[in-house]
C-alpha positions as CSV (number, residue, x, y, z in Angstrom):
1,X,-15.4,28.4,8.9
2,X,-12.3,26.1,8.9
3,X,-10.5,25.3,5.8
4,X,-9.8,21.8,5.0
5,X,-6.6,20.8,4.7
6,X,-5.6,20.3,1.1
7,X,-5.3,16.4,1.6
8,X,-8.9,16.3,2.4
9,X,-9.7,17.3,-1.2
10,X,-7.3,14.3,-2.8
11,X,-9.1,12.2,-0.3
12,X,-12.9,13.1,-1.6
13,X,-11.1,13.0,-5.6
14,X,-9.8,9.8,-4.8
15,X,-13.0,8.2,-3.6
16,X,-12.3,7.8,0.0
17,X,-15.2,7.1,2.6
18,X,-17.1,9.6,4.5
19,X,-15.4,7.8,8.0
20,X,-11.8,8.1,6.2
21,X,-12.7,12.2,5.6
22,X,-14.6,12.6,8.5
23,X,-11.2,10.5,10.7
24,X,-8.8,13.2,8.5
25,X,-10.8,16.3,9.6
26,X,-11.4,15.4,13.1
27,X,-7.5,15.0,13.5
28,X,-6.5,18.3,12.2
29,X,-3.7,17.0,10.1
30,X,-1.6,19.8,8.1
31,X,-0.1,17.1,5.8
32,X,-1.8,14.0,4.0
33,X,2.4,12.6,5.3
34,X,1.2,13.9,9.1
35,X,-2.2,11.9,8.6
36,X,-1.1,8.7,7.2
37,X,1.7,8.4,10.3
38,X,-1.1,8.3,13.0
39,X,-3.4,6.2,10.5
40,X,-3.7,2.5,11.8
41,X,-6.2,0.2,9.0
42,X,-3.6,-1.1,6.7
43,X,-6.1,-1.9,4.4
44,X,-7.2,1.7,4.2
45,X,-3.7,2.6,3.6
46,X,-2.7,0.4,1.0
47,X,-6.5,1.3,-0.6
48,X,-5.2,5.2,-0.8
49,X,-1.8,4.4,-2.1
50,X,-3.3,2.3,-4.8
51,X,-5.2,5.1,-6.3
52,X,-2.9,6.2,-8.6
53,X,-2.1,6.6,-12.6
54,X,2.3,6.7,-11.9
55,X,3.8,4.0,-13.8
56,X,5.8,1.2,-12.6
57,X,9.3,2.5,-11.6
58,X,8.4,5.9,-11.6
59,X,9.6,8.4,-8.3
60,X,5.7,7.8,-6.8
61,X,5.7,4.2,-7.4
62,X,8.8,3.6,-5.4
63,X,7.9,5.0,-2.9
64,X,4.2,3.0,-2.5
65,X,6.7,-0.3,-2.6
66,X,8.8,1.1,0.2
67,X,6.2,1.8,2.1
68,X,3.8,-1.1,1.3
69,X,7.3,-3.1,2.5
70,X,6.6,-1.3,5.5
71,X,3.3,-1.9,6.2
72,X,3.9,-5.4,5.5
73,X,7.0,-6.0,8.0
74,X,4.8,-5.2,10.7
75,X,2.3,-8.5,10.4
76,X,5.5,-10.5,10.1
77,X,5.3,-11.7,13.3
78,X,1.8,-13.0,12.3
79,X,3.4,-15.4,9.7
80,X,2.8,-18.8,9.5
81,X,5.6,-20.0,11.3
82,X,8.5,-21.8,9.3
83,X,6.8,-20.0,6.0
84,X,9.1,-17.9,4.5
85,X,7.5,-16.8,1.4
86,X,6.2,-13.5,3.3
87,X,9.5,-11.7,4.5
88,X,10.8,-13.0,1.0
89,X,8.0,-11.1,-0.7
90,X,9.2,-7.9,1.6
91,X,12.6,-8.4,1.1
92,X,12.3,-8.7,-3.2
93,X,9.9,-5.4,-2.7
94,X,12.5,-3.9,-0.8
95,X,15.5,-5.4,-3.4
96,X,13.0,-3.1,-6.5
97,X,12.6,-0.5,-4.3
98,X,16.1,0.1,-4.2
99,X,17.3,-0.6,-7.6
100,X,13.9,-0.7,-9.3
101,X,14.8,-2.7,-12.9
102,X,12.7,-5.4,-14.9
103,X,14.4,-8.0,-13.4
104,X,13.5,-7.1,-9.9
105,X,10.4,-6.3,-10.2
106,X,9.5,-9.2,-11.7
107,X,11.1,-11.2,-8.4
108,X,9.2,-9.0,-6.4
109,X,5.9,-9.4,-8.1
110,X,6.2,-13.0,-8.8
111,X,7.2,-13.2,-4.9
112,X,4.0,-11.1,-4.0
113,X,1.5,-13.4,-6.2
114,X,3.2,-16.6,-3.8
115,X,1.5,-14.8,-0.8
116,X,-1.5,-13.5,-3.1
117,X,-2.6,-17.1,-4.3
118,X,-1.9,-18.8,-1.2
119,X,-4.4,-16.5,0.2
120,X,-7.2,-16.3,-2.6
121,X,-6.9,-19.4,-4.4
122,X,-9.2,-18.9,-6.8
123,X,-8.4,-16.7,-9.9
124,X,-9.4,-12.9,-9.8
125,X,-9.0,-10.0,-11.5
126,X,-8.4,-6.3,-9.8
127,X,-11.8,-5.1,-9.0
128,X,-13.1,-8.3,-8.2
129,X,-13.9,-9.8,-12.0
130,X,-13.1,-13.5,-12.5
């Protein structure tokens, strides 16, 4: 029998779906880092990298704003044009990312609820609780 790699384990710990574990066993991916470059669901993605308990600022935490800023740079060119508030919202992640104080990410969260309420206008909570 085949051993699963160990990312496959943080996958089932983490609650992922039977298609995400299934997708990362089928591809034979050493590395949850190898698995996540040839994954293509951005929601998926920003799902997994959610699933956490690192606190704001911490090493971990940086680097789901860097990539989230990546992610998110790619439907730019989906952007309402002449609406700016998306690359903004990228740009003040980025701006924590690299010097990740109070004051930033307050910018960059305050610039990520902009985007998050013009989208969902109605007040929720994180799990779906109003």
């Amino acid at each position: 029998m085949t051993r699963e790699p160990k990312y496959i384990g943080e996958l089932r710990r983490a609650g992922a779906c039977s298609d995400a574990i299934q997708w990362g066993i089928a591809g034979k991916y050493k590395t949850l880092a190898a698995a996540w470059k040839a994954y293509r669901i951005p929601s998926d993605m920003f799902w997994l990298i959610g699933r956490n308990d690192e606190p704001n600022g911490s090493p971990y935490h940086i680097k789901i704003v860097r990539a989230s800023c990546e992610i998110s740079r790619l439907s730019l060119k989906n952007a309402t044009k002449g609406d700016d508030r998306p690359r903004l919202a990228i740009e003040a992640g980025e701006r924590f990312a690299e010097n990740p104080t109070k004051e930033n990410r307050s910018v960059a969260w305050s610039a990520a609820c902009k985007i998050i309420r013009r989208h969902f206008p109605t007040p929720t909570r994180i799990g779906g609780k109003k």
